[in-house]
Jmol script that loads the backbone (N, CA, C; Angstrom):
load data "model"
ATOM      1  N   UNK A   1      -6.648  19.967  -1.721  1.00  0.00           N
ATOM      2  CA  UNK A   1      -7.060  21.030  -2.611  1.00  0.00           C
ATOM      3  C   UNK A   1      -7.623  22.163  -1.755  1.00  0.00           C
ATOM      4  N   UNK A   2      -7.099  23.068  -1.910  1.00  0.00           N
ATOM      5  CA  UNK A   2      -7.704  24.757  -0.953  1.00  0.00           C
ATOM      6  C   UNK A   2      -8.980  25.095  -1.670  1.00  0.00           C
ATOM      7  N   UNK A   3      -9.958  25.240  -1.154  1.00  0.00           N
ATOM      8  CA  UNK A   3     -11.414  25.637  -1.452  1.00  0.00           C
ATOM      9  C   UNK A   3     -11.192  27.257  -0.529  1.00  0.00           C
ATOM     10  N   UNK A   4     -12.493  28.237  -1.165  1.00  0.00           N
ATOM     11  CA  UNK A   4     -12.604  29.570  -0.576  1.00  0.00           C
ATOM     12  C   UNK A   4     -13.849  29.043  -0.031  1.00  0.00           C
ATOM     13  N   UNK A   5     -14.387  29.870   1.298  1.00  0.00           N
ATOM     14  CA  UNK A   5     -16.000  30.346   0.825  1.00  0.00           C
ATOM     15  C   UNK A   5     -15.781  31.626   1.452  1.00  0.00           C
ATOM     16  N   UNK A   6     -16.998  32.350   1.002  1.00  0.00           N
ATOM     17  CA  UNK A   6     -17.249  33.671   1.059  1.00  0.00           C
ATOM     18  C   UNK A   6     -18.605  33.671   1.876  1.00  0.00           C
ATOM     19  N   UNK A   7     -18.278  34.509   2.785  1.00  0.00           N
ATOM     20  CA  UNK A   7     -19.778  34.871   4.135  1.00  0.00           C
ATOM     21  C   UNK A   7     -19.822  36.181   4.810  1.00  0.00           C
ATOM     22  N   UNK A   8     -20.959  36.992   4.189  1.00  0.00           N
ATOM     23  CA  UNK A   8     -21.381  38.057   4.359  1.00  0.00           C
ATOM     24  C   UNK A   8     -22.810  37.722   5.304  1.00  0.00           C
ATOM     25  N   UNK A   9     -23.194  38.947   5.738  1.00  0.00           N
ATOM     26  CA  UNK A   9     -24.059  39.553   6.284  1.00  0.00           C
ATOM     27  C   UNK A   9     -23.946  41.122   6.528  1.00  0.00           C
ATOM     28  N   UNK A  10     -25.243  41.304   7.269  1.00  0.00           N
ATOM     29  CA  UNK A  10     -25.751  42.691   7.202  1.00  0.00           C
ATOM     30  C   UNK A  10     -24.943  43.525   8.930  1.00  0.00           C
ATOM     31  N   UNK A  11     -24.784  42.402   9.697  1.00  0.00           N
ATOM     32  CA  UNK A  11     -25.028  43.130  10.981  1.00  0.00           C
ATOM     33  C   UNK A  11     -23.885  41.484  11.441  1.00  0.00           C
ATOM     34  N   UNK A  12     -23.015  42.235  12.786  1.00  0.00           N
ATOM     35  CA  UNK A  12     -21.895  41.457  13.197  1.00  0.00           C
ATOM     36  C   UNK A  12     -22.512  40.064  13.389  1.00  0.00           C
ATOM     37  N   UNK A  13     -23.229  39.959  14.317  1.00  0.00           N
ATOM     38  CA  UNK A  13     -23.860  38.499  14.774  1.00  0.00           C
ATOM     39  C   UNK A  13     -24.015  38.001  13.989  1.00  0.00           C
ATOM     40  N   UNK A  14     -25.255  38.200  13.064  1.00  0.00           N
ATOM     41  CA  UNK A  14     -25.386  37.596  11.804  1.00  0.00           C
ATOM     42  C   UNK A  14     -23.896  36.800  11.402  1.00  0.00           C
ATOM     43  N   UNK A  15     -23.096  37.870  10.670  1.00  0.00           N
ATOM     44  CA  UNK A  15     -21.829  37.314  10.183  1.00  0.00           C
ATOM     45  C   UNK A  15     -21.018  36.374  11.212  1.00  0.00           C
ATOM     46  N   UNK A  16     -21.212  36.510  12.366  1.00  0.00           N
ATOM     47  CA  UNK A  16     -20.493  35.571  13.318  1.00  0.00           C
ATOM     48  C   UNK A  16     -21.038  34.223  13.385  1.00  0.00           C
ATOM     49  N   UNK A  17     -22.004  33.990  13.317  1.00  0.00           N
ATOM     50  CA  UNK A  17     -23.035  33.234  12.992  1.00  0.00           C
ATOM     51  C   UNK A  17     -22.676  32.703  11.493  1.00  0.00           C
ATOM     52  N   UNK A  18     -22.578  33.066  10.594  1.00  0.00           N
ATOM     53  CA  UNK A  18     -22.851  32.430   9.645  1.00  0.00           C
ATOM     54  C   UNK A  18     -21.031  31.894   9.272  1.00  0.00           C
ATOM     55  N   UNK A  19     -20.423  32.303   9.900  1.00  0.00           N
ATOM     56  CA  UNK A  19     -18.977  31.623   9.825  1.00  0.00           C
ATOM     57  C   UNK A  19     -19.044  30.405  10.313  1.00  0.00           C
ATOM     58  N   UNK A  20     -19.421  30.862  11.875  1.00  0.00           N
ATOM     59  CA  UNK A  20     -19.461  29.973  13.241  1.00  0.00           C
ATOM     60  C   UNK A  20     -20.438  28.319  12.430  1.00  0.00           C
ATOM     61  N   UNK A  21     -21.297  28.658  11.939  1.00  0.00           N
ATOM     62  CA  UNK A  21     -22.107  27.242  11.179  1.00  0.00           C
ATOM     63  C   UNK A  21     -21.086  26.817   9.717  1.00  0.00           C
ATOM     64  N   UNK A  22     -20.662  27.695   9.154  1.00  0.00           N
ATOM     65  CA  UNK A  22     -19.812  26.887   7.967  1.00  0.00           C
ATOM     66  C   UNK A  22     -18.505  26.333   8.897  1.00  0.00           C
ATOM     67  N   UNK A  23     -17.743  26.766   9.796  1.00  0.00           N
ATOM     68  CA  UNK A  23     -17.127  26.155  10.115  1.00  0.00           C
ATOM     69  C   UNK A  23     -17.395  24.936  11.300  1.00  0.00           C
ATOM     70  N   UNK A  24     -18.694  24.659  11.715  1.00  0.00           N
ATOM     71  CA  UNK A  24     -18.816  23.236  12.035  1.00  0.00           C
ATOM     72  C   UNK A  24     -19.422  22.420  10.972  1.00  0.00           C
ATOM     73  N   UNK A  25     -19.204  22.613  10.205  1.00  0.00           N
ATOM     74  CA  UNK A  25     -19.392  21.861   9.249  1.00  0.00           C
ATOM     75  C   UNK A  25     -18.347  20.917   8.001  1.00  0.00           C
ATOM     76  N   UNK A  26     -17.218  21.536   8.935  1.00  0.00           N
ATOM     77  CA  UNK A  26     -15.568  21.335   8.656  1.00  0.00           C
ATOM     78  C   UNK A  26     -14.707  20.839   9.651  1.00  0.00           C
ATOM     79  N   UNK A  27     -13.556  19.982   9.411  1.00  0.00           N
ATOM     80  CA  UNK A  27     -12.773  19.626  10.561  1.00  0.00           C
ATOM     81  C   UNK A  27     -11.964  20.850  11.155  1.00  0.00           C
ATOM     82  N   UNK A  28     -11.419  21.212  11.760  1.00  0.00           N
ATOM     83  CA  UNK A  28     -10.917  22.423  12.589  1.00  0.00           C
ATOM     84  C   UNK A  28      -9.186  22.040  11.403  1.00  0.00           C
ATOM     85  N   UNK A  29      -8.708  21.155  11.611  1.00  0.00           N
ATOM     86  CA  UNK A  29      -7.353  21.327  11.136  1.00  0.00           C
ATOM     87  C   UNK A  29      -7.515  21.358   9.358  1.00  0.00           C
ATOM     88  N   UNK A  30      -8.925  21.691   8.959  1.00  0.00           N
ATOM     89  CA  UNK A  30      -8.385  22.110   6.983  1.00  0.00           C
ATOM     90  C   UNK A  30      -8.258  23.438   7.130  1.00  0.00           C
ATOM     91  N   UNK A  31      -8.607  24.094   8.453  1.00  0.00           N
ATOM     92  CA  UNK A  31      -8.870  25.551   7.518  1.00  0.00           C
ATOM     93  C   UNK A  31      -7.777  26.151   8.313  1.00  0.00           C
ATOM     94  N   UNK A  32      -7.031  27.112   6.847  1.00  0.00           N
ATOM     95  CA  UNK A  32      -5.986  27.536   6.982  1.00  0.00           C
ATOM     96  C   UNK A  32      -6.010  29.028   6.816  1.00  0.00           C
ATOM     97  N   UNK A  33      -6.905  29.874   6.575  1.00  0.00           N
ATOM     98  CA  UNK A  33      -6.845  30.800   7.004  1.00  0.00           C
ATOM     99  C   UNK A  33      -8.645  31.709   6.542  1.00  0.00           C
ATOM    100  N   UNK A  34      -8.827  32.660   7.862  1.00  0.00           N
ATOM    101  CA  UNK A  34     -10.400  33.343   7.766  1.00  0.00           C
ATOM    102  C   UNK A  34      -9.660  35.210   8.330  1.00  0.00           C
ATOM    103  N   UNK A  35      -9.871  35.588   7.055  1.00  0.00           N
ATOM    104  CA  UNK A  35     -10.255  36.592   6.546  1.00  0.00           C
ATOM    105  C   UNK A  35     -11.348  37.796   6.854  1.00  0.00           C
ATOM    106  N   UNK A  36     -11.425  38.627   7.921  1.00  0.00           N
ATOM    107  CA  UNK A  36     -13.031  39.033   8.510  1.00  0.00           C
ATOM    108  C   UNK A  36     -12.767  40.667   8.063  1.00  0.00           C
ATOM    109  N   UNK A  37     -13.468  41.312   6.807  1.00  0.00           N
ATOM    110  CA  UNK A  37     -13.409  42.759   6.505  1.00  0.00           C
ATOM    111  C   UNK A  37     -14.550  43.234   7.258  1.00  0.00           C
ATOM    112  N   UNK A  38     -14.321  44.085   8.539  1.00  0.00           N
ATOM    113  CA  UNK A  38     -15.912  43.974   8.976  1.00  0.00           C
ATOM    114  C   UNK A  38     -16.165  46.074   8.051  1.00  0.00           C
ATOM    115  N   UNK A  39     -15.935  46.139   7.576  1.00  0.00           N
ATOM    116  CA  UNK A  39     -16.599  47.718   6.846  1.00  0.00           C
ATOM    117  C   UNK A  39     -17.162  46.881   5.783  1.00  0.00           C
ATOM    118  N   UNK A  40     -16.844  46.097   4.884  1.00  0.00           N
ATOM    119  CA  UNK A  40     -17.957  45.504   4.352  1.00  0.00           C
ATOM    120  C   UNK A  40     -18.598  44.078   4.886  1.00  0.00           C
ATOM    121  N   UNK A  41     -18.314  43.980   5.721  1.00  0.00           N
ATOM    122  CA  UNK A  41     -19.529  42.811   6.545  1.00  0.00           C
ATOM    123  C   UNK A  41     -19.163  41.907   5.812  1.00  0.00           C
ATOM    124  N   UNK A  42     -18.166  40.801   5.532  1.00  0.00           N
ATOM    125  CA  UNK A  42     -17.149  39.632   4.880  1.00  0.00           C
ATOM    126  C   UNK A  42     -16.128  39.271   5.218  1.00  0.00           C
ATOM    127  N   UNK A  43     -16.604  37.914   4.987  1.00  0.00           N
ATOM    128  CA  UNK A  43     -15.432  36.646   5.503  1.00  0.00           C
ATOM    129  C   UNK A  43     -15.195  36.331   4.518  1.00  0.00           C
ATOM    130  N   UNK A  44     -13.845  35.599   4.384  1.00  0.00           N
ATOM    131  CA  UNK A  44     -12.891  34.822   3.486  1.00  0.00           C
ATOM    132  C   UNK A  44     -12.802  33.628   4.540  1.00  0.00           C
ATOM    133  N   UNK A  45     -12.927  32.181   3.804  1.00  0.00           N
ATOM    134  CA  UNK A  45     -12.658  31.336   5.132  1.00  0.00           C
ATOM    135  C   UNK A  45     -11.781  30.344   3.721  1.00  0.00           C
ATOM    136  N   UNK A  46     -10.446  30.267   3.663  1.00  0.00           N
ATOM    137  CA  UNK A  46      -9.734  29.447   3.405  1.00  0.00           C
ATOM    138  C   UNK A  46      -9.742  27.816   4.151  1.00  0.00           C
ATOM    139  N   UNK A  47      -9.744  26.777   3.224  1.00  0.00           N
ATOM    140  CA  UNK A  47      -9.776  25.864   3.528  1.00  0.00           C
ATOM    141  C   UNK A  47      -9.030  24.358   3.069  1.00  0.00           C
ATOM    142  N   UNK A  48      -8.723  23.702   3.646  1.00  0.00           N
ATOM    143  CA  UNK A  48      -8.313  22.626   2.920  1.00  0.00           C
ATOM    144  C   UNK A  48      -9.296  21.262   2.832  1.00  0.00           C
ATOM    145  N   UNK A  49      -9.407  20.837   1.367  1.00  0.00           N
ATOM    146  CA  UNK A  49     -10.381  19.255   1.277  1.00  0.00           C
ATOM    147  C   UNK A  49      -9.084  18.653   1.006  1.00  0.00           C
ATOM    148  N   UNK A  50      -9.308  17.149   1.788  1.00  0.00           N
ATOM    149  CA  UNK A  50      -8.764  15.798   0.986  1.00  0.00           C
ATOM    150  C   UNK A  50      -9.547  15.278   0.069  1.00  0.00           C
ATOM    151  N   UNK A  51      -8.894  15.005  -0.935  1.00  0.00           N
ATOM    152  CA  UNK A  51      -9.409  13.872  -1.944  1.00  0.00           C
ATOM    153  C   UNK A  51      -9.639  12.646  -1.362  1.00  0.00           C
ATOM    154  N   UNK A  52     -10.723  12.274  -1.933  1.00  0.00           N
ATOM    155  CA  UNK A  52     -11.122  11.184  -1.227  1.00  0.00           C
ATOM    156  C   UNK A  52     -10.132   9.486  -1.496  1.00  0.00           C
ATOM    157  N   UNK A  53      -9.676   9.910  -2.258  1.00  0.00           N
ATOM    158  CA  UNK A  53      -8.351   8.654  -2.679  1.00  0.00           C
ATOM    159  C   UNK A  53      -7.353   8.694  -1.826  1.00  0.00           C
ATOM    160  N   UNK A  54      -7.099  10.141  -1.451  1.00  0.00           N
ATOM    161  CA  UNK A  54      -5.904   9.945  -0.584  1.00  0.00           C
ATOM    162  C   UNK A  54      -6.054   9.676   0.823  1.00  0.00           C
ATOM    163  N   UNK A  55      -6.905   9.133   1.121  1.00  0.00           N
ATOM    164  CA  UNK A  55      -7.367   8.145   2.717  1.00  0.00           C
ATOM    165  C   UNK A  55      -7.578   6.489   1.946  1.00  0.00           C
ATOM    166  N   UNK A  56      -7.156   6.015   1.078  1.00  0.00           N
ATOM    167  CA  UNK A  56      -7.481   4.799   0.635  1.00  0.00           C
ATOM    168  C   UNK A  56      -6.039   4.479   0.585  1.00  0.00           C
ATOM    169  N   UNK A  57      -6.136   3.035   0.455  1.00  0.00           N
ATOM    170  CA  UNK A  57      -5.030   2.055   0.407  1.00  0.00           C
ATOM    171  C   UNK A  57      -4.532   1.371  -1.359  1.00  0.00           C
ATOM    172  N   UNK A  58      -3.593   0.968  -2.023  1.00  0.00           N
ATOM    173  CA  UNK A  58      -3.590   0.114  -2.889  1.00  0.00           C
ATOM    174  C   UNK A  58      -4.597  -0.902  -3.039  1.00  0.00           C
ATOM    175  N   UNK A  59      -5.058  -1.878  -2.050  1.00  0.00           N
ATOM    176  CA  UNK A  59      -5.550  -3.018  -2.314  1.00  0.00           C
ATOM    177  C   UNK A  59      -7.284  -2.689  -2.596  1.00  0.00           C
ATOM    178  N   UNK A  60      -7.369  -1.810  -2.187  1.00  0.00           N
ATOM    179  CA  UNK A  60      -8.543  -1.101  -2.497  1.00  0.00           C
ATOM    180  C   UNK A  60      -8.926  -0.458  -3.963  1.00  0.00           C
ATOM    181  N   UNK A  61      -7.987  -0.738  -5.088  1.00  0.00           N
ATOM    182  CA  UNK A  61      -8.055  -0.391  -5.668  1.00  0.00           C
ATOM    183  C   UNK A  61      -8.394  -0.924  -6.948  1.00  0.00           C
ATOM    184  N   UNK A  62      -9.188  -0.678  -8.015  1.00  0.00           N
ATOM    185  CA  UNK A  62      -9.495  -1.614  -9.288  1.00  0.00           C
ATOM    186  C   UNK A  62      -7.909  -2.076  -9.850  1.00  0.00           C
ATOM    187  N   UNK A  63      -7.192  -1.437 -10.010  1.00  0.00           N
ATOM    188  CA  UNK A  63      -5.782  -1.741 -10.501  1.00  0.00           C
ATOM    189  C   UNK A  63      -4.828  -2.597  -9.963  1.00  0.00           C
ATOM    190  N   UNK A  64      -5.112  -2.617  -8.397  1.00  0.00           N
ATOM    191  CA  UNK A  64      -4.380  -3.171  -7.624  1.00  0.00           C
ATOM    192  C   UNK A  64      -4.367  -4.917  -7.983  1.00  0.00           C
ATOM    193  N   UNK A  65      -3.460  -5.552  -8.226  1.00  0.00           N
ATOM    194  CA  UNK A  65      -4.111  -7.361  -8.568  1.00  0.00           C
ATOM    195  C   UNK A  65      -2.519  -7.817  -7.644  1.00  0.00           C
ATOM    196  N   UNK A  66      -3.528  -8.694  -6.975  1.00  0.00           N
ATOM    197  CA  UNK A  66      -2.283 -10.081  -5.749  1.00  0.00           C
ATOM    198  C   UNK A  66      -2.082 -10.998  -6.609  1.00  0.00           C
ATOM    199  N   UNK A  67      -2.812 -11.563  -7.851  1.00  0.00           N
ATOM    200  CA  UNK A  67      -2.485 -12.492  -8.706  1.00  0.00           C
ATOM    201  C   UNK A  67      -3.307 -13.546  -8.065  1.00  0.00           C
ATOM    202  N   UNK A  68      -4.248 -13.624  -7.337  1.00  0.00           N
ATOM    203  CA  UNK A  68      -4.754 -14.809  -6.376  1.00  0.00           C
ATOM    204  C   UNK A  68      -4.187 -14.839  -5.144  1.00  0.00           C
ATOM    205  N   UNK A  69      -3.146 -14.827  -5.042  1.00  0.00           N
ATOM    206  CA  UNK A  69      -2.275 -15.459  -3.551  1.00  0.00           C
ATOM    207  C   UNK A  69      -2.666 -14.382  -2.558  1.00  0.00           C
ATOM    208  N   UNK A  70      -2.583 -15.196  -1.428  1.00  0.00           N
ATOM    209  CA  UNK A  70      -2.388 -14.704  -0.052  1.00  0.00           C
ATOM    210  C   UNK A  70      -1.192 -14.016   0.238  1.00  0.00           C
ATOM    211  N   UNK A  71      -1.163 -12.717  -0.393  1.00  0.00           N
ATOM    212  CA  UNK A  71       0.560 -11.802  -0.407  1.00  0.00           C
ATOM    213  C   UNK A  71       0.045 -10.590   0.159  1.00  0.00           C
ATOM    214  N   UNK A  72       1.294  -9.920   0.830  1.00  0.00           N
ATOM    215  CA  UNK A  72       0.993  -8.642   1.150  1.00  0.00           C
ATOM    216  C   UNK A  72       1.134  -7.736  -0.120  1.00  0.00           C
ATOM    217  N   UNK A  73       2.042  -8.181  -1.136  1.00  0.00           N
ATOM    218  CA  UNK A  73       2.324  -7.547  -1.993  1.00  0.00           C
ATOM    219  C   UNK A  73       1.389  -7.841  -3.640  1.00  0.00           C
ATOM    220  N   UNK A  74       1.245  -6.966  -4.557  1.00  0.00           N
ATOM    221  CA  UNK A  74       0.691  -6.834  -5.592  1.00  0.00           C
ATOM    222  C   UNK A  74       0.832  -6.020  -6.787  1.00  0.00           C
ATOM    223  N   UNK A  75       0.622  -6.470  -8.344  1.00  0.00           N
ATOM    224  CA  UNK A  75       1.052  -5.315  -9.019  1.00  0.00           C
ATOM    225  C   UNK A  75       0.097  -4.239  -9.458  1.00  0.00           C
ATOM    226  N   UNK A  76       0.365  -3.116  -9.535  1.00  0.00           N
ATOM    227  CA  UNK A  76      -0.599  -2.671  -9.920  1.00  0.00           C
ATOM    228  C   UNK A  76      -0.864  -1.977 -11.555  1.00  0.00           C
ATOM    229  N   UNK A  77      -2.177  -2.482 -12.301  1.00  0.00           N
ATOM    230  CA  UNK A  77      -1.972  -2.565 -13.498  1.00  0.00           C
ATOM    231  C   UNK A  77      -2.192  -1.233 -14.412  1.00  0.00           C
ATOM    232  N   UNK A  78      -1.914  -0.262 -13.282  1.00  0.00           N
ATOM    233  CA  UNK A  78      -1.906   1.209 -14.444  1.00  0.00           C
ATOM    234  C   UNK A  78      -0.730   1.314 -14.319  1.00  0.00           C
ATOM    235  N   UNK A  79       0.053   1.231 -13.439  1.00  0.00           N
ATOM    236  CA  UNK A  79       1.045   2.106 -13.253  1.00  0.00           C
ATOM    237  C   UNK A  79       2.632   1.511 -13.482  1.00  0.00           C
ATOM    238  N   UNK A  80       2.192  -0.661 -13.361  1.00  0.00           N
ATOM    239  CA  UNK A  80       2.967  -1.670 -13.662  1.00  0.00           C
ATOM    240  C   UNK A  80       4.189  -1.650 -12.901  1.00  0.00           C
ATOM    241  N   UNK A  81       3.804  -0.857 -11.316  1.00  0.00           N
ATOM    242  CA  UNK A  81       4.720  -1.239 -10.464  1.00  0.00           C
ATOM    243  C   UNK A  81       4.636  -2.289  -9.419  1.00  0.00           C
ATOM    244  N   UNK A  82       5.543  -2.797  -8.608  1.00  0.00           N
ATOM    245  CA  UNK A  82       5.061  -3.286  -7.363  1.00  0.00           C
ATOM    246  C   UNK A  82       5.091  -2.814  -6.348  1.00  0.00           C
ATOM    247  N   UNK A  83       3.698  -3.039  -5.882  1.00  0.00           N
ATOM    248  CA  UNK A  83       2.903  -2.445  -4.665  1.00  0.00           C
ATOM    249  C   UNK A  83       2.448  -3.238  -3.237  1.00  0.00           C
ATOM    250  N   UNK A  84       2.621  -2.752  -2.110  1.00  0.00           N
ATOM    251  CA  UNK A  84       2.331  -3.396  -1.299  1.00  0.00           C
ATOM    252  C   UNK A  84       1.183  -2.941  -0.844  1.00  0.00           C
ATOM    253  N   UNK A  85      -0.200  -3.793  -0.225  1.00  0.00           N
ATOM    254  CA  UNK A  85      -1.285  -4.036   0.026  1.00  0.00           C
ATOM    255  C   UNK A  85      -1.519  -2.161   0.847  1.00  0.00           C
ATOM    256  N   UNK A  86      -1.143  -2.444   1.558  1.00  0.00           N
ATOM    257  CA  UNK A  86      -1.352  -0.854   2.540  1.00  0.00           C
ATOM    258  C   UNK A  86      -0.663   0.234   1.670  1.00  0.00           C
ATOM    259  N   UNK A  87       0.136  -0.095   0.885  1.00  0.00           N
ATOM    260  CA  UNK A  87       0.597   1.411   0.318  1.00  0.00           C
ATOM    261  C   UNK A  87      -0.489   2.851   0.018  1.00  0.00           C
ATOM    262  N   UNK A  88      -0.044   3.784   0.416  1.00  0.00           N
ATOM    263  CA  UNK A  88      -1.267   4.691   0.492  1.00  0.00           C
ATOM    264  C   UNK A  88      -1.785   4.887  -1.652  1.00  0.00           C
ATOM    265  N   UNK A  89      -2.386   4.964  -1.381  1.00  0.00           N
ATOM    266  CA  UNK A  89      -3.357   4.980  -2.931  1.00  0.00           C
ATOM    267  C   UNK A  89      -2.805   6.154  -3.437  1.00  0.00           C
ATOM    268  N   UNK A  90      -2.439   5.994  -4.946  1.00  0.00           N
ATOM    269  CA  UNK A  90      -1.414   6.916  -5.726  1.00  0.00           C
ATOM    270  C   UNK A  90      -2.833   7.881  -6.342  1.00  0.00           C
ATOM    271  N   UNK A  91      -2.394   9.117  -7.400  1.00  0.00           N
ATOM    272  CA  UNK A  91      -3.565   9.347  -7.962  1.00  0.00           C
ATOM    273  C   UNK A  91      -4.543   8.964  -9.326  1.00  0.00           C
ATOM    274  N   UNK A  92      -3.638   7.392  -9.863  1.00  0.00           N
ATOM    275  CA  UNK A  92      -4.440   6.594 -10.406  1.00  0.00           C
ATOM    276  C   UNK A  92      -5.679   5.717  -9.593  1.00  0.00           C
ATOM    277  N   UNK A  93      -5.895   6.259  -8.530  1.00  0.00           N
ATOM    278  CA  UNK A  93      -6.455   4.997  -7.634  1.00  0.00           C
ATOM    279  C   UNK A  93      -8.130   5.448  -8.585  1.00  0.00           C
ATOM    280  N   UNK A  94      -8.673   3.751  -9.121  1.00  0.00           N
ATOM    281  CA  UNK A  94      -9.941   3.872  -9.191  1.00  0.00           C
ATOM    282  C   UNK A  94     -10.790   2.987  -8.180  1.00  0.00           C
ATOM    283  N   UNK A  95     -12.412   3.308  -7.607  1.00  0.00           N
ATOM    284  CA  UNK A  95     -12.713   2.740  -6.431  1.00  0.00           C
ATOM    285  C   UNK A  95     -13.685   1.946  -7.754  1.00  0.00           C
ATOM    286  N   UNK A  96     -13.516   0.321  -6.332  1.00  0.00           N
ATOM    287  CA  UNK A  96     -14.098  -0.427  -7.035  1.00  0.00           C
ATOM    288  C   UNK A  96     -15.711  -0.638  -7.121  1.00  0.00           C
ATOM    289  N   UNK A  97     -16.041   0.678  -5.993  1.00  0.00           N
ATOM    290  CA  UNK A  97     -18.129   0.735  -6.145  1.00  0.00           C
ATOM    291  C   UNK A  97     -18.281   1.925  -7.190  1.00  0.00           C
ATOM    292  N   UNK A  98     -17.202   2.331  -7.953  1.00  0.00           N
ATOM    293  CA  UNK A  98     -17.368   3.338  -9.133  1.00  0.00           C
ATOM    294  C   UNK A  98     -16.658   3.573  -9.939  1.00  0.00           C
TER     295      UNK A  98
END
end "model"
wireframe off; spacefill off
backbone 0.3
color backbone group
């Protein structure tokens, strides 16, 4: 999902500064594009978030069921397909601490 933020200041440093801290506060490969109007002293800093589901696995999932057995494979009960244990987590995935 692309998130904006917006970062002004009064005077260059300032604004260099206040980019320079929102962007360590981010991995270097989400952000896809920064924006610098310096006549009005503003940044645009385009960015990308992952959802937090899409770093999870099937088996990780409330839906996900092996039936008991020791299988790599499992069905999963929203979606009533079959799924294998590592398959990356669809966007029914619910986590099972919430």
């Amino acid at each position: 999902m692309i998130q904006v933020k917006f970062v002004d200041d009064v005077e260059i440093e300032g604004l260099e500064k206040a980019i320079n801290d929102f962007l360590a506060t981010i991995e270097s490969e989400t952000v896809k594009d920064i924006c610098v109007d310096f006549k009005e002293m503003t940044a645009t800093i385009q960015y990308d978030i992952a959802e937090a589901w899409k770093n999870r696995m099937c088996c990780e999932c409330q839906y996900w069921d092996d039936g008991g057995e020791t299988t790599t494979s499992g069905i999963c009960h929203e979606t009533g397909q079959r799924r294998r244990f590592n398959n990356k987590a669809c966007k029914c995935f619910k986590d099972f601490r919430g």
